[in-house]
C-alpha positions as CSV (number, residue, x, y, z in Angstrom):
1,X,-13.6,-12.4,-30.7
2,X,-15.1,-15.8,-29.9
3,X,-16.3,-15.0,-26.7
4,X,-17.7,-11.7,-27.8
5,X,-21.6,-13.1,-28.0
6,X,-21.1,-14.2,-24.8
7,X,-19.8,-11.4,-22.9
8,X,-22.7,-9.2,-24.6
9,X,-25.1,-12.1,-22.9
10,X,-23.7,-11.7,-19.8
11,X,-23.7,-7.8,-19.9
12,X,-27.5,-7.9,-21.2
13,X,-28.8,-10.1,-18.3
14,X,-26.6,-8.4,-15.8
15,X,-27.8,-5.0,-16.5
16,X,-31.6,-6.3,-16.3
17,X,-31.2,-8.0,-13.2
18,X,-29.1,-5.4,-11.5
19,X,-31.4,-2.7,-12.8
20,X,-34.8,-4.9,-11.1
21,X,-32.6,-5.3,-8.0
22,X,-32.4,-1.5,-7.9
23,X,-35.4,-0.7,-7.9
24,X,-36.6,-3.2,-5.0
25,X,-33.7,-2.1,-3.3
26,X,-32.4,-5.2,-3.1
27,X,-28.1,-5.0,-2.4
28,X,-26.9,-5.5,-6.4
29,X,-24.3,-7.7,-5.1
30,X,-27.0,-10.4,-4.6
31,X,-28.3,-9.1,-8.3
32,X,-24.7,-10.5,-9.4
33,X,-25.4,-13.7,-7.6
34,X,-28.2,-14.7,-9.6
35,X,-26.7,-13.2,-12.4
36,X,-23.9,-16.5,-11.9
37,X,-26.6,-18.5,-11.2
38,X,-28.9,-17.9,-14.5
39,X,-25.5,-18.0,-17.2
40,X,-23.7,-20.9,-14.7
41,X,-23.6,-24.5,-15.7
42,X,-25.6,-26.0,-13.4
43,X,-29.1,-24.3,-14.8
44,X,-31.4,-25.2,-17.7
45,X,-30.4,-22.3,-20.5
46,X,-27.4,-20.5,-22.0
47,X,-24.0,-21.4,-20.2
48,X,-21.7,-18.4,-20.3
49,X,-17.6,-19.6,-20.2
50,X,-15.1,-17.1,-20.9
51,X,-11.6,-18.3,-19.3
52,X,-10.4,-14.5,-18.5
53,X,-13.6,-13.9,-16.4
54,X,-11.7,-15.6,-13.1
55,X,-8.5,-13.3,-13.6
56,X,-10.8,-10.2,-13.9
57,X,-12.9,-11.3,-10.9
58,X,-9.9,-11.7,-8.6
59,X,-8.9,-8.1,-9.1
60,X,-12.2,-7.6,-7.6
61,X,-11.5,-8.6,-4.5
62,X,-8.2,-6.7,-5.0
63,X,-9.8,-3.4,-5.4
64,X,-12.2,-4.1,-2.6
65,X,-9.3,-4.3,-0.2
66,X,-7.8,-1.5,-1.7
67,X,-10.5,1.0,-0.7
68,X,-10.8,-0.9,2.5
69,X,-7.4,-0.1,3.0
70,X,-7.9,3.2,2.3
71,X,-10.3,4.1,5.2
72,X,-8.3,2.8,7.9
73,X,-4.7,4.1,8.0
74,X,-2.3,3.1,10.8
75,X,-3.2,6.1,13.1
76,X,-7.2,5.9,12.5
77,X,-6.3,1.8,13.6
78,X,-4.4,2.7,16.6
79,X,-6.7,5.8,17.6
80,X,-9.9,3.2,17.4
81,X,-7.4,0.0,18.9
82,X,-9.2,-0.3,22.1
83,X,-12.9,0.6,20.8
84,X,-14.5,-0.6,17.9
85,X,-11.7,-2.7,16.6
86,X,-11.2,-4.4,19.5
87,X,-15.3,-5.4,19.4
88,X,-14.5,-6.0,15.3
89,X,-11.8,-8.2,16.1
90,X,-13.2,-10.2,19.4
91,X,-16.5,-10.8,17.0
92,X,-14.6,-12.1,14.5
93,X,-12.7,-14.3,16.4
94,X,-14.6,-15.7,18.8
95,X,-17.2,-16.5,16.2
96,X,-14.4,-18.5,14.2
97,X,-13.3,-20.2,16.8
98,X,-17.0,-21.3,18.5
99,X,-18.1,-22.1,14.9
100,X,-14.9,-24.2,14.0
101,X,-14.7,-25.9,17.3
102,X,-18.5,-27.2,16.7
103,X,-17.5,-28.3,13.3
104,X,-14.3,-30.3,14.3
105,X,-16.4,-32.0,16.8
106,X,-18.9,-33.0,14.8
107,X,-16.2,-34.7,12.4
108,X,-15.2,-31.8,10.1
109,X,-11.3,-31.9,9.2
110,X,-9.6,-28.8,11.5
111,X,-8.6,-26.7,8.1
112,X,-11.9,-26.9,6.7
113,X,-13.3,-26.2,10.1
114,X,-11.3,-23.2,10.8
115,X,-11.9,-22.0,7.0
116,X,-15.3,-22.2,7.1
117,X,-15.4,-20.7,10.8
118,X,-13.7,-17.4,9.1
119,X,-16.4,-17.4,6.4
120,X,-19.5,-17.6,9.3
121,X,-17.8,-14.4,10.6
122,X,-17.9,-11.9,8.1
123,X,-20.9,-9.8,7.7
124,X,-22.4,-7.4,4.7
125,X,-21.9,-3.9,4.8
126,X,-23.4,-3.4,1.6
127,X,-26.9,-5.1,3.6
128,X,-26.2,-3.4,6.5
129,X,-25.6,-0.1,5.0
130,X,-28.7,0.4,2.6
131,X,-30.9,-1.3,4.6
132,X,-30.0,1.1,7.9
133,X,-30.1,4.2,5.3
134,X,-33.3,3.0,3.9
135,X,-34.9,2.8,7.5
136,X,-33.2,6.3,8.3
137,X,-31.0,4.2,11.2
138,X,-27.6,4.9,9.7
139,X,-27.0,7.7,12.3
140,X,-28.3,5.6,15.6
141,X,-26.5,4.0,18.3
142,X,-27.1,0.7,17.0
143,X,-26.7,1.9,13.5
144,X,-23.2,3.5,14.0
145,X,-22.1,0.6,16.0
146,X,-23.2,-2.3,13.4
147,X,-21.9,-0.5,10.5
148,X,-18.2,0.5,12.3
149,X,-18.3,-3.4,13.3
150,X,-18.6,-4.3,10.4
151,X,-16.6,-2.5,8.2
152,X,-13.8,-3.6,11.0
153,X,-14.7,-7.3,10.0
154,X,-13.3,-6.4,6.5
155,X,-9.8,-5.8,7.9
156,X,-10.0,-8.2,10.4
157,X,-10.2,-10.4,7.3
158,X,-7.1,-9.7,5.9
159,X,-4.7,-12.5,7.6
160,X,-7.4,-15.4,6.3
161,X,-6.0,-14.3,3.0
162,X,-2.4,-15.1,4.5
163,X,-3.5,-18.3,5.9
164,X,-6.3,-20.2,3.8
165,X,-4.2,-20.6,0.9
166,X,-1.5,-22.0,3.1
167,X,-3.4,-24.4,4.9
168,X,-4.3,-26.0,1.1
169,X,-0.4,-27.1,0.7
170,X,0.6,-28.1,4.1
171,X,0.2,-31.7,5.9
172,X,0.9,-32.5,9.6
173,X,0.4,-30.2,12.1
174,X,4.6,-29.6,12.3
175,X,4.7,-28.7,8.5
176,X,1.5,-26.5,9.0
177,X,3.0,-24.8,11.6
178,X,5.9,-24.2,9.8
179,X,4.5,-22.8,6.6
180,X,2.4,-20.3,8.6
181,X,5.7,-19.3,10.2
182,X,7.2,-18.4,6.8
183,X,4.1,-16.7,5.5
184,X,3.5,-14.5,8.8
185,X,6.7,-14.1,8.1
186,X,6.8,-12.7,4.3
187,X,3.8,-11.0,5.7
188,X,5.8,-8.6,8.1
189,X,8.2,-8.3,5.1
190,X,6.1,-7.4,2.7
191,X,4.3,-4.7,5.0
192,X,7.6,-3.2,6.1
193,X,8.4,-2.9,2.2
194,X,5.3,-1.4,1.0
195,X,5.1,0.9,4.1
196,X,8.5,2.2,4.1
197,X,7.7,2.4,0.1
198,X,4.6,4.6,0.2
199,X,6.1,6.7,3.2
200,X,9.1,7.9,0.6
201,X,7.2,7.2,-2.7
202,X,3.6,7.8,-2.3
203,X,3.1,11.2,-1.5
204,X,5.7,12.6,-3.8
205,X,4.2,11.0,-7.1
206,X,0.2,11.7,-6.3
207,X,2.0,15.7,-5.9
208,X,3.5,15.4,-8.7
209,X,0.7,13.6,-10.6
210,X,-1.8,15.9,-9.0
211,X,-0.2,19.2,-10.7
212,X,-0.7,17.8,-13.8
213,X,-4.7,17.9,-13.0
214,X,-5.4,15.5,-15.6
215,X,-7.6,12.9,-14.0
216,X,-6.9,10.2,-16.9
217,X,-3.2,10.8,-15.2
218,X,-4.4,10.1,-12.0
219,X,-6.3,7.4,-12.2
220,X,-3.4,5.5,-14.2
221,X,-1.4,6.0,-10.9
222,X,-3.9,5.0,-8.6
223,X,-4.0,1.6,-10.9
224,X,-0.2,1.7,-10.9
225,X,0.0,1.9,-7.4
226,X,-2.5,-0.8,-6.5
227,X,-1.5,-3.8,-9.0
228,X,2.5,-3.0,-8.2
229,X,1.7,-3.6,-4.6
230,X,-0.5,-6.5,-5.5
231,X,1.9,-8.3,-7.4
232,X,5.1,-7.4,-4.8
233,X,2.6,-9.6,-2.0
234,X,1.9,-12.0,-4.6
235,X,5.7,-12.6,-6.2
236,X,5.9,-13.5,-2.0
237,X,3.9,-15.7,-2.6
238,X,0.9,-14.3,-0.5
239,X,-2.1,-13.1,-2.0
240,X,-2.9,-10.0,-4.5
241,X,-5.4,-8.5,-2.3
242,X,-3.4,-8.7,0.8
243,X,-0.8,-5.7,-0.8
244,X,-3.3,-4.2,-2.3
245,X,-4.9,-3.5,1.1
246,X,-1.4,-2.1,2.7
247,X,-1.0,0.3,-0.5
248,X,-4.5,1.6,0.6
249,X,-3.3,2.1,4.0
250,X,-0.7,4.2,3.0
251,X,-2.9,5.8,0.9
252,X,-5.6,6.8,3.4
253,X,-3.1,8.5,5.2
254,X,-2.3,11.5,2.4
255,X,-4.4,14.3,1.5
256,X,-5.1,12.4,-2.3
257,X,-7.3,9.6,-0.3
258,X,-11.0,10.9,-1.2
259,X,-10.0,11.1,-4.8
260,X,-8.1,8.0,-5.0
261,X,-11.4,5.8,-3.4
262,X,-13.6,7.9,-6.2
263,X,-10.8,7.2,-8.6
264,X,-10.6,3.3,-8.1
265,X,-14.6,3.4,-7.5
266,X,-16.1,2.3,-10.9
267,X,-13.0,-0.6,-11.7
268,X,-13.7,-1.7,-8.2
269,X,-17.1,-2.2,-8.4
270,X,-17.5,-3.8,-12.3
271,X,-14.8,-6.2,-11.4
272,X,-16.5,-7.0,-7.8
273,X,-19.6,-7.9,-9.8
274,X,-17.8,-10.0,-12.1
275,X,-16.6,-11.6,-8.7
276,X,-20.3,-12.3,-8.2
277,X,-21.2,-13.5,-11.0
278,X,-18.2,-16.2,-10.6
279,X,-19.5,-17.1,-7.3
280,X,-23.1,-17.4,-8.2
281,X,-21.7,-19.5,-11.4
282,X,-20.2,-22.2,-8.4
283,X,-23.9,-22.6,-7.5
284,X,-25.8,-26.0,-8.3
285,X,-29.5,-25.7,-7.3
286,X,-29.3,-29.6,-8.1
287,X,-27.2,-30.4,-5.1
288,X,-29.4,-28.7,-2.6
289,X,-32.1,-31.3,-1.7
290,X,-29.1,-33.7,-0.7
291,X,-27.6,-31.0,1.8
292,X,-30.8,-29.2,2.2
293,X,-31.2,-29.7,6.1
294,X,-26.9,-29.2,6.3
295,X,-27.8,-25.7,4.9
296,X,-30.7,-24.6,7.0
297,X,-28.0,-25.2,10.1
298,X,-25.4,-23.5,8.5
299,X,-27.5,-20.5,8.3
300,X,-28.8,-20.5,11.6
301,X,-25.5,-21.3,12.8
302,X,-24.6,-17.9,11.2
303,X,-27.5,-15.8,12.3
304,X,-27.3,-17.1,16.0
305,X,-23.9,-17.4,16.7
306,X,-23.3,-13.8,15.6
307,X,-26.2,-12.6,17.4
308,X,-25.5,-13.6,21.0
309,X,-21.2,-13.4,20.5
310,X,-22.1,-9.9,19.9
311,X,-24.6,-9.1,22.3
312,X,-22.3,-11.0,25.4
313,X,-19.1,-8.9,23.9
314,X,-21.1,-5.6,23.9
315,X,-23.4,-6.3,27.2
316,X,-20.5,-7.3,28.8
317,X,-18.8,-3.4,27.9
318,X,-21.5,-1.9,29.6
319,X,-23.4,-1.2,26.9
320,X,-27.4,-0.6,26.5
321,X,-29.3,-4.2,26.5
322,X,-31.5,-2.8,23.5
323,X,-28.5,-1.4,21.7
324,X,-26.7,-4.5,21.9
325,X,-29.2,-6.9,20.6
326,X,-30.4,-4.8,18.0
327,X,-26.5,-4.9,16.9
328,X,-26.0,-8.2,17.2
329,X,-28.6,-8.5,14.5
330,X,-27.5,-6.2,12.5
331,X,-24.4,-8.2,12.4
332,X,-26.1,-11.8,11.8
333,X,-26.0,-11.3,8.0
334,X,-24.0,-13.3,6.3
335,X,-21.5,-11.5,4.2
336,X,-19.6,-10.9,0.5
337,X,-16.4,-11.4,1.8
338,X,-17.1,-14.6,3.8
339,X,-17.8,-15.9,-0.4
340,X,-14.4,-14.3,-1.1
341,X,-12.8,-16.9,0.9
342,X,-14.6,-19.6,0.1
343,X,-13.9,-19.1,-3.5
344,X,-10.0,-19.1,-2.2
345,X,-10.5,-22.3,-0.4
346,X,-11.9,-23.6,-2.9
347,X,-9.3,-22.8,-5.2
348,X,-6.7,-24.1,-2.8
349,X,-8.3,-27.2,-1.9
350,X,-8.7,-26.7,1.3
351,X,-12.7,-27.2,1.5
352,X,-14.3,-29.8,-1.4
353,X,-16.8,-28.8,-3.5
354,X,-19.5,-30.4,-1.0
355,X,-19.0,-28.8,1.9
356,X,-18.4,-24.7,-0.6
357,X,-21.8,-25.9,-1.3
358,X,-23.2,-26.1,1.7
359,X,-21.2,-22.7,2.9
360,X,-22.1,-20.8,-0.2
361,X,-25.9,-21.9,0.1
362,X,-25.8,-21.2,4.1
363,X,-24.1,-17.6,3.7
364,X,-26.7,-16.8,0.7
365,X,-30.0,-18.0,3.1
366,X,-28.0,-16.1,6.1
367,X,-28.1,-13.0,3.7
368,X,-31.9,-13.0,2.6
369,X,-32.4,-14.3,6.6
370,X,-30.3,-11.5,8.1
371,X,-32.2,-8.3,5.5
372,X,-35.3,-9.4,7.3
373,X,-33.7,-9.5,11.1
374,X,-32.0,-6.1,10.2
375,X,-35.7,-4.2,8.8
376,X,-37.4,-5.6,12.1
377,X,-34.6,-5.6,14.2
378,X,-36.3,-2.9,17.1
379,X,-39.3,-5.4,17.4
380,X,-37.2,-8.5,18.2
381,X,-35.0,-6.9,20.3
382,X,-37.5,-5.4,22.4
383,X,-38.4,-8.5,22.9
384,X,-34.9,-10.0,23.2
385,X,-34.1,-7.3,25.9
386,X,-37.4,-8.1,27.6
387,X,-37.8,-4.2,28.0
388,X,-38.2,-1.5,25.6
389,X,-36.0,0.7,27.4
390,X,-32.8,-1.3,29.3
391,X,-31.2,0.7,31.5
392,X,-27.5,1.0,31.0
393,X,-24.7,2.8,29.4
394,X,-24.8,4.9,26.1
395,X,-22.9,4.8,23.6
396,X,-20.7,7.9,23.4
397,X,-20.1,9.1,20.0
398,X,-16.5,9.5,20.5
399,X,-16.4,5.9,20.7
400,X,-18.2,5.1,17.6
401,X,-15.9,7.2,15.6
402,X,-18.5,8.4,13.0
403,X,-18.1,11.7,11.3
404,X,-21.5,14.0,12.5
405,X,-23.0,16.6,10.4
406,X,-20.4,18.7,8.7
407,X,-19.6,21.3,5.7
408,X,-18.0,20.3,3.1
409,X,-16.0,23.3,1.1
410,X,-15.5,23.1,-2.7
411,X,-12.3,24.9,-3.5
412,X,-9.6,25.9,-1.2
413,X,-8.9,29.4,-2.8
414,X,-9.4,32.8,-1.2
415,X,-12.9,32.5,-1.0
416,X,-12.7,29.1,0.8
417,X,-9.7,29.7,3.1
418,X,-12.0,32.8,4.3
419,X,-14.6,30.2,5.1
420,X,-12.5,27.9,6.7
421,X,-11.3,30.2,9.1
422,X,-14.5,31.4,9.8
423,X,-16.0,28.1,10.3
424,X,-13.0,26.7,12.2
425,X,-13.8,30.0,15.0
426,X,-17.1,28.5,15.1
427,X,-15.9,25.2,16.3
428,X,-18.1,24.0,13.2
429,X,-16.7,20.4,11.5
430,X,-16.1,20.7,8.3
431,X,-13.8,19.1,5.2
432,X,-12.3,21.1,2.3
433,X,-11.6,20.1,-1.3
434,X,-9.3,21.2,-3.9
435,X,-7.4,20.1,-7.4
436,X,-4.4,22.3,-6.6
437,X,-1.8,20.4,-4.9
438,X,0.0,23.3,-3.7
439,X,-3.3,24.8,-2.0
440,X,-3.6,21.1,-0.3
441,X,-0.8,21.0,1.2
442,X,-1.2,24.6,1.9
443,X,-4.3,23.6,3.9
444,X,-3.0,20.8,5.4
445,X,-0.1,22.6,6.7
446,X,-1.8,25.3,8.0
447,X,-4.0,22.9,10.3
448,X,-6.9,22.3,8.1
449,X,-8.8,19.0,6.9
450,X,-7.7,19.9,3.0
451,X,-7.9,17.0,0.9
452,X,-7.1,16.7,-3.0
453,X,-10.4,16.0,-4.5
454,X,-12.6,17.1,-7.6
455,X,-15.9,18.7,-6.2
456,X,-17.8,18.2,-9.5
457,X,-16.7,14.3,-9.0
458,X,-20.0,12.3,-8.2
459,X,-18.0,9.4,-7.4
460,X,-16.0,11.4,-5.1
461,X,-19.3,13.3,-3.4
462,X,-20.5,9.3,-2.9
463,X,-17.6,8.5,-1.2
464,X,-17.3,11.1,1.1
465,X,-21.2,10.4,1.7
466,X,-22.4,14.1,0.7
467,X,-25.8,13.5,1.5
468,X,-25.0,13.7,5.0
469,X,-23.6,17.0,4.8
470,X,-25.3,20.0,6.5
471,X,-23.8,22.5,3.9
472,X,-22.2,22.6,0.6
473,X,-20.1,25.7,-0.6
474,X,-19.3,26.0,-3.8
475,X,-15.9,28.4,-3.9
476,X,-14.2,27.3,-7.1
477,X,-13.9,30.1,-9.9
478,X,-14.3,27.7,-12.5
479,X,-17.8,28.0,-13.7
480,X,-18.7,24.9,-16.0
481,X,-16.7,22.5,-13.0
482,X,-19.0,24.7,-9.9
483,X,-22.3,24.2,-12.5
484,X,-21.7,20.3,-12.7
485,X,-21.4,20.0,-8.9
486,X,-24.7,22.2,-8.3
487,X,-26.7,19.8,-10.2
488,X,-25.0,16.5,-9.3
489,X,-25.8,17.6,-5.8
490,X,-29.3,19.3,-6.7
491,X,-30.0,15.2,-8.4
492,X,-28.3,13.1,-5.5
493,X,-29.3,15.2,-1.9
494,X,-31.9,17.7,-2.6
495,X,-31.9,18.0,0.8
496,X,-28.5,19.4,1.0
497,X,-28.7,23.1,0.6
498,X,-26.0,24.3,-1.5
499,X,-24.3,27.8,-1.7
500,X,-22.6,29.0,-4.8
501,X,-19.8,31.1,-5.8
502,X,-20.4,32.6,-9.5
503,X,-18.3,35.6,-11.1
504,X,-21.3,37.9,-12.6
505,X,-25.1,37.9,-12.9
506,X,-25.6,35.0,-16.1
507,X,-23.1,32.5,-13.9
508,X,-25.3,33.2,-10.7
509,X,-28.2,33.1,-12.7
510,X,-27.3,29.7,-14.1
511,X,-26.1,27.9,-11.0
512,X,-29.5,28.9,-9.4
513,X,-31.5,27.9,-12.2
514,X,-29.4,24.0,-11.8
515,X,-30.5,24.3,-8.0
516,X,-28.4,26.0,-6.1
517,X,-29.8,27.5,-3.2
518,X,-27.8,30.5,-3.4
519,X,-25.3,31.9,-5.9
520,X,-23.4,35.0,-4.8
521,X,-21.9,37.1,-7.6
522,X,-18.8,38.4,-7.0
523,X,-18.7,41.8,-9.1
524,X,-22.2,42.3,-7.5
525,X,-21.5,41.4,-4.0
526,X,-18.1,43.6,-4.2
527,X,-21.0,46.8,-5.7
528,X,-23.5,46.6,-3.1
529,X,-20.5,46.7,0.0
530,X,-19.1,49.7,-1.9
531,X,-22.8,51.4,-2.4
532,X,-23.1,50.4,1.2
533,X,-20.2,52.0,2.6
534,X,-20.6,54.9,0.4
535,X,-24.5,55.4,1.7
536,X,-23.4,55.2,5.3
537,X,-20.5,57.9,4.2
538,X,-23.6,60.0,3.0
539,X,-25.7,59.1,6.3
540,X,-28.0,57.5,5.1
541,X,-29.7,55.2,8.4
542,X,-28.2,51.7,8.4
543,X,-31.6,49.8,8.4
544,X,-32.2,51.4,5.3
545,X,-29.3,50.5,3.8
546,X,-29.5,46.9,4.9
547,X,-32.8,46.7,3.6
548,X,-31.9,47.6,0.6
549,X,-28.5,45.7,0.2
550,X,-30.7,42.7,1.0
551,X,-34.0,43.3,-1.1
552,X,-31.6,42.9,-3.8
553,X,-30.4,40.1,-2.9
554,X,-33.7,38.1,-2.1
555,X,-34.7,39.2,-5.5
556,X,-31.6,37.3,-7.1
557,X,-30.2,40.9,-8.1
558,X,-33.0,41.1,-10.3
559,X,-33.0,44.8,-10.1
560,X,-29.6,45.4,-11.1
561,X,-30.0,43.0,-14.0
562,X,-33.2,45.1,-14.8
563,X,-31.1,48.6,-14.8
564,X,-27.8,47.2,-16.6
565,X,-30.6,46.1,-19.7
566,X,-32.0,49.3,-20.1
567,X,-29.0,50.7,-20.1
């Protein structure tokens, strides 16, 4: 319990700083940043050393590239192969290679070149992300584009965590070559295993898990699953994160994926801030006056090289000269993941302490650089373009790959099968959720986008981004679960409107008073068709009954409540 003051420290200051960071909407991963950099060594006040912190922080990155994983399954990779992951991919290497080439010319060795090439690449989608939803551009062209790009970036990154640690322990060019033989080869290994694995294994345990509908259960499995594929990669001697990505694959390609990615969702993102924290704890504001003017190129290096490789790539597609540039900028910020490998170069000696200085420093001014080329990215590339309105080819939406608009369906019961028919006649998009295994895979065999998933989740309804849903049905019988989801959802996306479910009047009563915008109760509904039907038996004009069927409904059934009280 030594370390126990200084684990409280570190909690108190991280809470404050991520908690000011909030509220100037500043990306919290930059909060953990200077987090490392107030408690780290290198900086006048309290030092903060516990030896477990660096275990804890690399399961960070594991769980990062777990959920990664999980939003790009084989077929969604092969689908988008030509599109967006070939753009992804050409980015990413063509700016590692331009980058490391100018290094290696200007004296750098050619593994520290090529390491910190592959750090230069990778861009923030936490940046990207909230500063586009922040200026309401998440949904444009550009938007789309920059955030597909750069999410791609993240699995594009994968084989750097095969081959930095490698290039650490090899000397000569023939021995170098040879070790990256054997990993690529434990690579393809250790993919076939865990594929063939979660293929057989997988989807048989999260049923069987899933029946049990205890989510303690399931998120011990979702751990299970991630660490044993983690440490099957690392026992190869490859990293934990790489298997931890290719159990998320398999994952994302069952009906359990939603809940797994809000399952993992808090371990993921405490441990990634710890990450931060380690990272920011590497920083020495004392060695930046020395290095000061290697920084400021480093960072332009970043923000310029991205730029135009991503413009050229995407101009050269056909692609609108506005939409391109303002992509490109989108893309200049440095990103997370590019400190994720320098902490593992670091760590296998392939870069000195020197020159992870100068890249830490250059991906951190990139960062604070690239938030203020993203906010005012029409402006400069207007003026980029030379015209406010290029003429050239759109970007079709097909290509992007982005989910539009749609309903999203709690509870795949009577109620929401009906629905989902109804919808599907419509040709309307929409995405169903249910706790009952058998009703999933009922769903999914019957054609329809079922998933296993707690409605009244809130770290499910963030993953599945509900705020950019048109509709939300509530169809679950379950009152307490259906009153929890009402008023996450009323809290999170007022705009949202919500429709209800509720047995009797004091459930629809309830769920409307937590914000529903309508809450239909089912022993009331079921009376009015049956006083309907009877008054058209009796011939009673249809527009009457109509108007009365719904004045009792725009009154919230007040009337009926008001006769069954005097009763």
């Amino acid at each position: 319990m030594e370390n126990l003051a200084q684990i409280i420290l570190l909690l108190a200051v991280a809470v404050a700083i991520v908690l000011i960071f909030q509220r100037l909407r500043v990306p919290t991963s930059l909060g953990y940043l200077l987090v490392g950099v107030i408690l780290g060594p290198h900086t006048i006040g309290p030092t903060v050393y516990v030896p477990e912190f660096k275990a804890l922080a690399e399961f960070g990155v594991v769980f990062l590239l777990f959920t990664i994983g999980l939003n790009f399954s084989l077929p969604q990779l092969h689908a988008l192969r030509h599109q967006v992951l070939g753009l992804g991919t050409g980015q990413v290497v063509f700016t590692t290679l331009a980058v490391a080439i100018a290094l290696w010319l200007a004296g750098l060795p050619a593994a520290a070149a090529f390491v910190v090439g592959a750090v230069f690449a990778q861009s923030s989608t936490t940046i990207i992300g909230s500063q586009l939803a922040e200026q309401g551009e998440e949904n444009s062209h550009h938007g789309r584009f920059g955030l597909a790009m750069s999410v791609f970036q993240d699995v594009t990154a994968v084989p750097f965590l095969v081959i930095i640690p490698v290039l650490g322990i090899s000397v000569g060019a023939g021995a170098l070559a040879g070790a990256l033989g054997w990993a690529l080869i434990k690579a393809v290994f250790a993919f076939a295993l865990v594929f063939f694995a979660g293929r057989w294994l997988l989807r048989p345990l999260f049923h069987l898990v899933a029946e049990r509908r205890s989510a303690e259960v399931f998120t011990l499995a979702v751990l299970l699953v991630a660490l044993l594929a983690a440490w099957t990669t690392s026992s190869f001697g490859l990293s934990l994160a790489f298997g931890a990505f290719l159990a998320g694959m398999m994952l994302g390609e069952t009906e359990f994926r939603h809940q797994v990615e809000s399952s993992i969702r808090p371990f993921r993102d405490v441990l990634l801030g710890i990450f931060f924290v380690g990272i920011g704890m590497r920083f020495d504001p004392a060695a930046i006056p020395p290095i000061w003017h290697w920084v400021l190129l480093g960072a332009l290096l970043i923000v310029v090289s991205k730029t135009l490789i991503v413009t050229a790539m995407m101009r050269r597609s056909g692609i609108d000269a506005l939409v391109a540039w303002r992509t490109g900028l989108l893309l200049a910020v440095g990103g997370e993941f590019g400190l994720a490998l320098i902490a593992i170069a670091l760590d296998s000696g392939v870069i000195d302490a020197k020159l992870g200085q100068i890249a830490i420093t250059s991906v951190l001014l990139s960062m604070i650089a690239g938030a203020g080329l993203i906010r005012f990215n029409h402006a400069i590339a207007t003026w980029l373009a030379g015209a406010p309105h290029s003429k050239g080819r759109n970007i079709p939406d097909a290509l992007l790959g982005a989910p539009g608009s749609q309903v999203v369906i709690g509870g795949y019961g009577r109620v929401g099968h009906t629905i989902a028919v109804l919808l599907r006649s419509r040709g309307i998009p929409f995405v169903v959720f249910d706790t009952d295994a058998q009703r999933v895979a009922k769903g999914q065999a019957e054609g329809y986008p079922v998933h296993y998933g707690d409605i009244s989740d809130p770290e499910l309804l963030a993953a599945i981004h509900v705020e950019r849903a048109s509709l939300v049905l509530i169809t679950i019988d379950q009152a307490a679960m259906a009153l929890r989801a009402v008023s996450y959802l009323r809290k999170a996306c007022p705009q949202v409107p919500v429709i209800a479910r509720a047995r009797d009047l004091k459930a629809s009563s309830q769920l409307l008073q937590a914000g529903a915008t309508h809450a239909y109760p089912e022993a009331i509904e079921a009376s009015l068709c049956l006083g309907a039907i009877a008054m058209q038996i009796l011939r009673v004009p249809s527009d009457d009954i109509d108007q009365l069927v719904q004045g009792v409904r725009d009154w919230d059934y007040k009337p009926v409540l008001e006769q069954a009280r005097n009763k």
